[in-house]
C-alpha positions in Angstrom: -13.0 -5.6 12.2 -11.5 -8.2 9.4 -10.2 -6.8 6.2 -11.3 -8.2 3.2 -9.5 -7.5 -0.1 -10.3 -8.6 -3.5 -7.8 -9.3 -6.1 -9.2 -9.7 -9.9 -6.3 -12.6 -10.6 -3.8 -14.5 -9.8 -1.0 -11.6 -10.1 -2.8 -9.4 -7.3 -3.1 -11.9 -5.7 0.4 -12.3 -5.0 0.3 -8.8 -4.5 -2.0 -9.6 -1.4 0.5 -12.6 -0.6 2.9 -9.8 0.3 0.8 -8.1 2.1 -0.7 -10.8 4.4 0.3 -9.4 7.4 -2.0 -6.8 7.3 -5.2 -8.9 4.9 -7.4 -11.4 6.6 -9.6 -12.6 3.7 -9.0 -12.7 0.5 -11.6 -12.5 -1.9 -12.3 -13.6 -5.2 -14.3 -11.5 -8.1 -13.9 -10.8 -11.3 -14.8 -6.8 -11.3 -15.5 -6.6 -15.2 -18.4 -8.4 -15.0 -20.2 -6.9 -12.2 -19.9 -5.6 -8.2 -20.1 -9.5 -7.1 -18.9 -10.7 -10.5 -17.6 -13.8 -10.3 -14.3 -15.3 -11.5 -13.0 -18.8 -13.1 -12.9 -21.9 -11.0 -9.5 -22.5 -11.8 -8.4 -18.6 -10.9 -9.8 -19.4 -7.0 -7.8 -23.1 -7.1 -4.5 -21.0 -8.8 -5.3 -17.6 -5.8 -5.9 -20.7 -3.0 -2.6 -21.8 -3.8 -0.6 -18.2 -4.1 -1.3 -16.9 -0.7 -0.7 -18.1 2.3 -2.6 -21.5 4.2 -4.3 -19.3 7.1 -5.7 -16.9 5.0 -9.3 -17.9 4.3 -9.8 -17.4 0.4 -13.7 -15.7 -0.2 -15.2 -16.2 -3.8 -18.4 -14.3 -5.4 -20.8 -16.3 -7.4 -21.9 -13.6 -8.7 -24.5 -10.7 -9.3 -27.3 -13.9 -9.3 -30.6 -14.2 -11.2 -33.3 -15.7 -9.4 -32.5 -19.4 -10.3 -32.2 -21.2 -6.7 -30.6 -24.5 -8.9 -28.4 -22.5 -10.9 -26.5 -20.3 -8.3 -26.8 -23.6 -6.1 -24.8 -25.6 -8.4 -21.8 -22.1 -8.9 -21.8 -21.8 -5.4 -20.7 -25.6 -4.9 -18.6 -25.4 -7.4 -16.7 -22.2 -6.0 -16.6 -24.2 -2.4 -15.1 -27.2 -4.5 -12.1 -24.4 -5.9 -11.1 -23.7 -2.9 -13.1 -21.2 -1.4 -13.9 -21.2 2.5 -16.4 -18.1 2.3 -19.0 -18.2 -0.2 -20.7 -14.8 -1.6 -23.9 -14.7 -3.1 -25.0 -11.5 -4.8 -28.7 -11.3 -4.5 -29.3 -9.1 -7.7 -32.3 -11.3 -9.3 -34.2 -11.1 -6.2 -37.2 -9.3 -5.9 -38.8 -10.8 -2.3 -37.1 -11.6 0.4 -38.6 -15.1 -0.5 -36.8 -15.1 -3.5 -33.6 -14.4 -1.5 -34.4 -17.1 1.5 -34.9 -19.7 -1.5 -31.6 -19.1 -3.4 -29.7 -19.3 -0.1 -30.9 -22.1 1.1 -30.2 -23.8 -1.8 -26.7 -22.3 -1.4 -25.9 -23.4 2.2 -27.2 -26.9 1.7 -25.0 -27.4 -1.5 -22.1 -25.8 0.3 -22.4 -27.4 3.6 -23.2 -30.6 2.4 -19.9 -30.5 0.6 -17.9 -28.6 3.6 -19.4 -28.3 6.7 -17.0 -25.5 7.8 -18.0 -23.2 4.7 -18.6 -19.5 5.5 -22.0 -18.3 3.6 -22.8 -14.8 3.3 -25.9 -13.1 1.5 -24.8 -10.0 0.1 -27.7 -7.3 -0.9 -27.1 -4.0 -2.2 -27.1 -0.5 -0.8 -28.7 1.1 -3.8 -30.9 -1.8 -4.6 -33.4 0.9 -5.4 -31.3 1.3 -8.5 -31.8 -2.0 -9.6 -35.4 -3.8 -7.8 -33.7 -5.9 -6.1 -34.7 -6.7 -1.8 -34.7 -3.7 0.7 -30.9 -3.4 2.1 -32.3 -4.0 5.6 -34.3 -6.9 4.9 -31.0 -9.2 4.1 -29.9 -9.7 8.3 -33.2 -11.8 8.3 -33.1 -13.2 4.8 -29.4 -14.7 5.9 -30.8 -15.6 9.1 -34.0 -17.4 7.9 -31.8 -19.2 4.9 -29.1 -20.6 7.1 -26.3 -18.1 6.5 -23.3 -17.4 8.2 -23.1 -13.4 7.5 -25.5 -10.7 6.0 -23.1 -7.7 3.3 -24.0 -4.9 2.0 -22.1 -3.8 -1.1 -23.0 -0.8 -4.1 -24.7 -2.6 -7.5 -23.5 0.2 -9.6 -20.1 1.5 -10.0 -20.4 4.8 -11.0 -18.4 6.9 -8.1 -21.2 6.9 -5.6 -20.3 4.9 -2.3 -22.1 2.6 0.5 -23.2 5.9 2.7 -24.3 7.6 -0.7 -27.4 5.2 -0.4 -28.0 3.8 3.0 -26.4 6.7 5.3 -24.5 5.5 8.6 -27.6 5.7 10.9 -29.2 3.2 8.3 -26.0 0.9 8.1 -26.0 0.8 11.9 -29.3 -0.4 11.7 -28.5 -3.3 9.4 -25.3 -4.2 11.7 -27.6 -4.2 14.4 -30.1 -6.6 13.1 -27.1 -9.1 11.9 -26.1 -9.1 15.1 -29.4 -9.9 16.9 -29.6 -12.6 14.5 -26.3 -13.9 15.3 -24.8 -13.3 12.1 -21.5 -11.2 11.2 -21.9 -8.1 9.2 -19.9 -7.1 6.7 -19.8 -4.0 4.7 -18.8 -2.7 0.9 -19.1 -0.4 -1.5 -16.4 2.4 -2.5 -15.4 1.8 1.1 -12.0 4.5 1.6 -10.0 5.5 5.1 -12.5 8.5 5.8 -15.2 6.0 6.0 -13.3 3.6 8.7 -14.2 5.6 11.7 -18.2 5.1 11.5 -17.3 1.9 10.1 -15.9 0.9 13.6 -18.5 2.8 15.8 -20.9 0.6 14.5 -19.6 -2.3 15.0 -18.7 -3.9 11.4 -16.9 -7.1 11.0 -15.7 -7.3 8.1 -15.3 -4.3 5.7 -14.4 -4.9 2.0 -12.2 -2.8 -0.2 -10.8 -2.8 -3.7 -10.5 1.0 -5.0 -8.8 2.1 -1.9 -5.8 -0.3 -2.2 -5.5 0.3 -5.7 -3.3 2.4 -7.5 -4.8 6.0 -8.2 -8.0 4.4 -6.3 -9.3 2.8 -9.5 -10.9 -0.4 -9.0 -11.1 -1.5 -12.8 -7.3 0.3 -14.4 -5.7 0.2 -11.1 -3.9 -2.8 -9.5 -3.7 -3.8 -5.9 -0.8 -2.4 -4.0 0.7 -3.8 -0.9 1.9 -0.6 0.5 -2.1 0.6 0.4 -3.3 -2.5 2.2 -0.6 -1.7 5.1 -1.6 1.9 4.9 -5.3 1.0 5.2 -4.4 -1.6 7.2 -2.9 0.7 10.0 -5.8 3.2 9.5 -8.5 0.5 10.6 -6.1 -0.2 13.8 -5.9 3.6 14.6 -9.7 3.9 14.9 -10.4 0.5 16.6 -7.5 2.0 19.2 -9.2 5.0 19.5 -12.5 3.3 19.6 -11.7 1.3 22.3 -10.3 4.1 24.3 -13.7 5.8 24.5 -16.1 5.5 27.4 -19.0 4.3 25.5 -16.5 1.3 24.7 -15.6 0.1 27.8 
C-alpha cells in the first residue's frame, strides 16, 4: 500500500521533504477550497522542486463541475506544473456518463502532453450528500474513460470519515471492481491508524491522509508533521507485516 500525503504549500511540503523516507506521493490540494480543491500552478512547479526527484508529485484539479473542456484544459495545465498523477474530483457529475466524458477529456489532454501521466477518477463516499455518481460506479467509470486508478475520498468535511458512508464490506467491494478492471485503488477520507488494518485486508493501494499527519489531527489549523508521517508510516508496515503473516495471505 503507497502513502499518499498532501501538503497545502510549499512549507509542508518541505515538511514532507523530511520525511520522504517514509512518503511515496506527494499530493497537491489546496484544502480551503474544497476535499479535491485544487492549488496554484506555480505552488505544484515550486512543491515539484522542494522534494525529492523520485517522489511522484499528485495534483487535484479540483471538486469539478460538469464542463468536460474546462477541467480538460486545468487538468493539462496541472500535468504541464509538474504533476505525474492527475486527480479529478467528479463533484458536478450526476451520470456516470457525465463522469466517462470529463475523463476522457482529461486522459487525452494529459496523455497527449505526457504519455507516462497517472489519471485517477476520484468519486465520493458520501456522494449521497451532494448528487453526485454512486461510490461504486467510479472502478468502471475510470475503466471505461481511460484512467489509471479509481479514489474514493469524503465531499464534506465535517468529522465523519470514509467508513462513516460506505462501510468496509462496501469499500472492499469498490477495491474489488478496480481491480477486475485493472485499475489501482486508492482510498480517502478522514483516513487515521485504526482504519489501516481493513485498509490492508482489502487490498488498497494507495491510501490518502492529511488530518492524521497533522498536528492535533486538524486538516485545515494543523500543519504536517514529519514525525506523524513516520509514525503512520510504521503503522501501515505493522499491518501489511501482520497481513502477510496470515494464512489467507499466503
Amino acid at each position: 500500500m503507497l502513502l499518499l500525503i498532501s501538503p497545502d504549500g510549499v512549507e509542508e511540503a518541505l515538511a514532507c521533504a523530511k520525511a520522504a523516507d517514509h512518503l511515496d506521493i506527494v499530493d497537491v490540494k489546496k484544502p480551503d477550497e474544497g476535499s479535491l480543491g485544487a492549488n496554484f500552478p506555480w505552488v505544484i512547479r515550486e512543491i515539484r522542486g522542494a522534494v525529492p526527484a523520485d517522489k511522484p508529485v499528485s495534483a487535484t484539479v479540483g471538486d469539478v463541475p460538469y464542463k468536460p473542456g474546462t477541467v480538460a484544459q486545468a487538468a493539462l495545465g496541472a500535468a504541464v506544473s509538474g504533476a505525474t498523477y492527475i486527480k479529478v474530483g467528479l463533484y458536478g457529475c450526476t451520470t456516470p456518463d457525465q463522469a466517462i466524458e470529463v475523463m476522457r477529456g482529461v486522459v487525452r489532454a494529459v496523455k497527449d502532453f505526457r504519455p507516462d501521466a497517472f489519471v485517477v477518477a476520484s468519486g465520493y463516499a458520501d456522494a449521497h450528500r451532494i448528487g453526485c455518481v454512486s461510490p461504486l460506479a467510479l472502478p468502471d467509470i475510470a475503466r471505461r474513460s481511460g484512467s489509471d486508478a479509481a479514489m474514493l475520498d469524503t465531499a464534506i468535511k465535517d468529522g465523519t470519515r470514509l467508513f462513516d458512508h460506505v462501510p468496509p464490506e462496501a469499500c472492499g467491494e469498490f477495491v474489488r471492481l478496480a481491480h477486475d478492471a485493472g485499475l489501482l485503488a486508492a482510498l480517502a477520507g478522514s483516513v487515521k491508524r485504526e482504519d489501516l488494518a481493513v485498509l490492508t485486508r482489502i487490498g488498497t493501494d494507495i491510501v490518502g491522509v492529511r488530518g492524521a499527519v497533522c498536528e492535533g489531527g486538524d486538516r485545515n489549523s494543523g500543519r504536517i508533521q514529519p514525525r506523524l508521517v513516520a509514525e503512520f508510516r510504521a503503522e501501515m508496515d505493522r499491518h501489511a507485516r501482520e497481513h502477510a503473516a496470515t494464512p489467507a495471505a499466503s
